[in-house]
Every structure is written in structure tokens, then in C-alpha cells.
N, C-alpha and C positions, 0 to 999 in steps of 0.2 A: 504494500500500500504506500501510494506517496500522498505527500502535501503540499502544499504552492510553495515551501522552500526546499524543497526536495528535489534536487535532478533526477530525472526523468534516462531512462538508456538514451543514448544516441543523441541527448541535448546538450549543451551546456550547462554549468550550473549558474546560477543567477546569486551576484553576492551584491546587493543593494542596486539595482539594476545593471551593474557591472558584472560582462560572461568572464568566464575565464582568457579568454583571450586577450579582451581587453586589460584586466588585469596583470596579466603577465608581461603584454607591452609596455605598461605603468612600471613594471618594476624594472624590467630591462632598461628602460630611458633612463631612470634615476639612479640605476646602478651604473651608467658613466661617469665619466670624469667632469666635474661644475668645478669650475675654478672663477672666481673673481677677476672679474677683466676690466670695469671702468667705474669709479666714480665720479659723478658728474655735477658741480653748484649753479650750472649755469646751461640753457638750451644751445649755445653757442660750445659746448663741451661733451655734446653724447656723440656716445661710439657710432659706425657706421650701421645704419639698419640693414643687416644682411640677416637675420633671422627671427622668426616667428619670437615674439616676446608674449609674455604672461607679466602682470604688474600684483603686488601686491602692495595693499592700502588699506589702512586699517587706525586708530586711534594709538595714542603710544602706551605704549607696555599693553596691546592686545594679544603679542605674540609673534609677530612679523617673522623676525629672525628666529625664531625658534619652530616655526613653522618652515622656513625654510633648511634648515637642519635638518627636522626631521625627513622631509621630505627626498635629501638627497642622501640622508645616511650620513650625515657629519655632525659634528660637535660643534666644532667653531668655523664653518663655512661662514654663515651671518651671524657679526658681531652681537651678544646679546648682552643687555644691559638691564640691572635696577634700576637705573636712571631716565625717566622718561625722556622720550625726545633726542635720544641721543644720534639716532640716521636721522643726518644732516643734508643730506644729498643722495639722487638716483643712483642706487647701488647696481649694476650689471654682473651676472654670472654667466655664464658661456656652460650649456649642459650639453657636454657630445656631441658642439659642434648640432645640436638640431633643434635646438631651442634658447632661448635667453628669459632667464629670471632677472625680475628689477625690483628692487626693497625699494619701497617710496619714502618718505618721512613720515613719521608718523603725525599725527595730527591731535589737536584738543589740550596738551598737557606741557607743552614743551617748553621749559621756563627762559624765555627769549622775548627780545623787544618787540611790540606788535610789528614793526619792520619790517624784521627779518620774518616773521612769521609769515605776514603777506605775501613778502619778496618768495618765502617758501611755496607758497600756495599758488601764487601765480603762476612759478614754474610748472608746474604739476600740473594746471589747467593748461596751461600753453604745450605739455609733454602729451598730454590727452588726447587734445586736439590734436594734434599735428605729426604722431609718430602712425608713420604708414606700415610699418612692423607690429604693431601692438594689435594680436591678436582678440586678449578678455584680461578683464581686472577680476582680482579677487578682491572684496573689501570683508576684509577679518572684523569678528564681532567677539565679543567677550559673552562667552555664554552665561556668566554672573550678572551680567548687566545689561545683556539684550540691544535694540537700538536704541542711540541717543541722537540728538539733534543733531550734530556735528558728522553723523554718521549718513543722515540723510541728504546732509549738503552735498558730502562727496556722492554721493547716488544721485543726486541732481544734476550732479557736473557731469557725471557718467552718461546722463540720459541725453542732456545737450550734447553733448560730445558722441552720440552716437556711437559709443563702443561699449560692448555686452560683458556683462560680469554675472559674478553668482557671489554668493554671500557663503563664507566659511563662520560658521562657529570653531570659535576657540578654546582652550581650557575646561571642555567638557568633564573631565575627569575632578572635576573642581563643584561640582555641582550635583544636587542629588537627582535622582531621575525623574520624579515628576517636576520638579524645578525648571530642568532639562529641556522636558516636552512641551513644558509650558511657555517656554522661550523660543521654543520653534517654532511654534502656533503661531504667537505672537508677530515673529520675526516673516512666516512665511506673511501673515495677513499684511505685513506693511509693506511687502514684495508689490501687492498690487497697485500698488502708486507708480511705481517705476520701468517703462514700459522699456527700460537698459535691460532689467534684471531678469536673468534667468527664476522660475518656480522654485527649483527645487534647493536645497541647502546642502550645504555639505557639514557635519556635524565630525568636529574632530578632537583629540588629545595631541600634543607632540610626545607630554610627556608617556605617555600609555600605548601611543599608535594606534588608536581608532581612529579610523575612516583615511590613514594617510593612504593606504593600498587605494583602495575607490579613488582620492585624489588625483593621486600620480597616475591610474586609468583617465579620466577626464582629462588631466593637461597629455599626455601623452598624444592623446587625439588631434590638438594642436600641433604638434610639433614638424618637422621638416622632416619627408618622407625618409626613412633610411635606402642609400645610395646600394 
């Protein structure tokens, strides 16, 4: 007897709408070589757009760098810090040569002159707009704290700027389960405002590895065909 999570002979098995396959190409992408290739404070300073890019964006101390860690299987690939606010500039990683990861700055916390704050943000609009590489943003949410105001600004930028994202939860493992679900609920229902944003979520841990597998299938799908 099977169940709807239960492979079936002769199917694939179904692990959060990710087959095996896809899966397996999630891990293989991420198990190459990501080396850090450009940091950039000014639009006048990014590397050449020669490959499919993913952006990650998210409030500071959401997780950024640590979500990128996990994702590629390193430690201190992206610098992580207690210190809010500390990526100061578009970070670039170069994954195998078939994709590019970009840490954005973080946003909301970062104890700096409104200035420089702006000066920050401006970049970021203007990198939005105008990177003909940048395949989808992820904007990281803290699953303690669900969406905040700041969070739907960048979802607004995302939406003028006509480039598609999906919303990660972060820090899953930090929260009890119906606390959880109820920050999904929540987080899917204000999806609807945003007609950038992808439905579904991706609900994750760095520290535990939930959902980074499913993750690294999704961007994988992205990436620059293997040659």
C-alpha cells in the first residue's frame, strides 16, 4: 500500500515537490568549487555579467551568510557576523563556473549615517534594475519575526524592478512548530500583494539543514547548463 509520500515503482520520489533528480543536481552544483570573486561599493565596480546570478536580500543578522555556507558546504565562505550590518557591499561568489551568488547588504539594523544607508540602498535599486545577469532574488525572513515593513519595501523594489524572487525562511530550527506554520500562513498571505513573488516558500535551518537540499534543487534550475 502506498501514500501520496510514498514512491510509487517506476516514479520518482517526491521530497517537497523536488524528484530526485532534481535534487541530486542541487547537490552536485553546490558541491563545486564557490570561491569569492568580487566585492563591489559602487555600480561602477561589478564584475562582468557573464553568468546567471541569484541575489540574496534579507534584513541584517537574518542569516545571509550563513545561509550561504550552508548552502555550499562551507564554514566561512560568507563572512558571518554578531554585528548587524556588517556586508557593506555586493559580495560575488563564482559556483562552478555556472552560477554567481551575490550577499547584498543587509538592511533595517545597520548602525550607519542615514547617508551611507541610502547611498546603500540606492545601489541595490540601481543593481536590481539594471543587472541583465540576475536571474531571482531570495529575500531571507526570520522565521521569529515573520514580515516586517522594511521587508516589504525590498518586495516592492523587487516588483518595480520586475525581477522574481521567492521568500526563504530562516532560522527555522529556532522556533517551535506551530509558531512555524503560523509564520508561513502568514508570510504566504502577504505573498499576495507582490505580483514579483513567487507562492511558495522555502522554509529553512542553516544550522540543522532543513530544506537546504530543496534549495540548492531550485537555484540549481537556474544555473548555466553544464558544458
Amino acid at each position: 500500500m502506498t501514500t501520496p509520500d510514498t514512491p510509487t515503482p517506476n516514479t520518482p520520489s517526491i521530497v517537497a515537490g523536488f524528484d530526485e533528480a532534481a535534487l541530486e543536481a542541487g547537490r552536485l552544483l553546490f558541491a563545486k568549487e564557490c570561491d569569492f570573486v568580487w566585492g563591489a561599493n559602487a555600480l561602477n565596480q561589478l564584475p562582468e555579467a557573464d553568468l546567471p546570478e541569484v541575489a540574496f536580500a534579507g534584513r541584517s543578522n537574518v542569516g545571509k551568510s550563513s545561509l550561504v555556507n550552508a548552502l555550499t558546504g562551507r564554514k566561512t565562505l560568507a563572512r558571518t557576523s554578531n554585528t548587524p550590518g556588517r556586508t557593506q557591499q555586493l559580495n560575488f561568489f563564482n559556483l562552478g563556473n555556472r552560477l554567481k551568488l551575490v550577499d547584498m547588504p543587509g538592511y533595517g539594523y545597520a548602525k550607519e549615517s542615514k547617508e551611507k544607508v541610502e547611498a546603500w540602498n540606492d545601489m541595490v535599486r540601481r543593481f536590481l534594475r539594471g543587472r541583465v545577469t540576475l536571474r531571482r532574488a531570495l529575500v531571507l525572513i526570520d522565521s521569529r519575526h515573520g514580515l516586517k515593513p522594511n521587508d516589504h519595501e525590498i518586495m516592492e523594489m523587487l516588483d518595480r524592478t520586475a525581477v522574481p524572487y521567492v521568500v526563504v525562511l530562516t532560522k527555522a530550527d529556532k522556533v517551535k512548530p506551530a509558531e512555524l506554520d503560523k509564520i508561513r500562513r502568514d508570510t504566504q498571505a502577504g505573498l499576495k500583494k507582490h505580483p514579483a513573488a513567487f507562492p511558495d516558500i522555502h522554509v529553512t535551518s542553516s544550522e540543522k539543514g532543513t530544506g537546504i537540499a530543496e534549495l540548492r534543487a531550485s537555484l540549481a534550475a537556474l544555473a548555466l547548463a553544464a558544458e
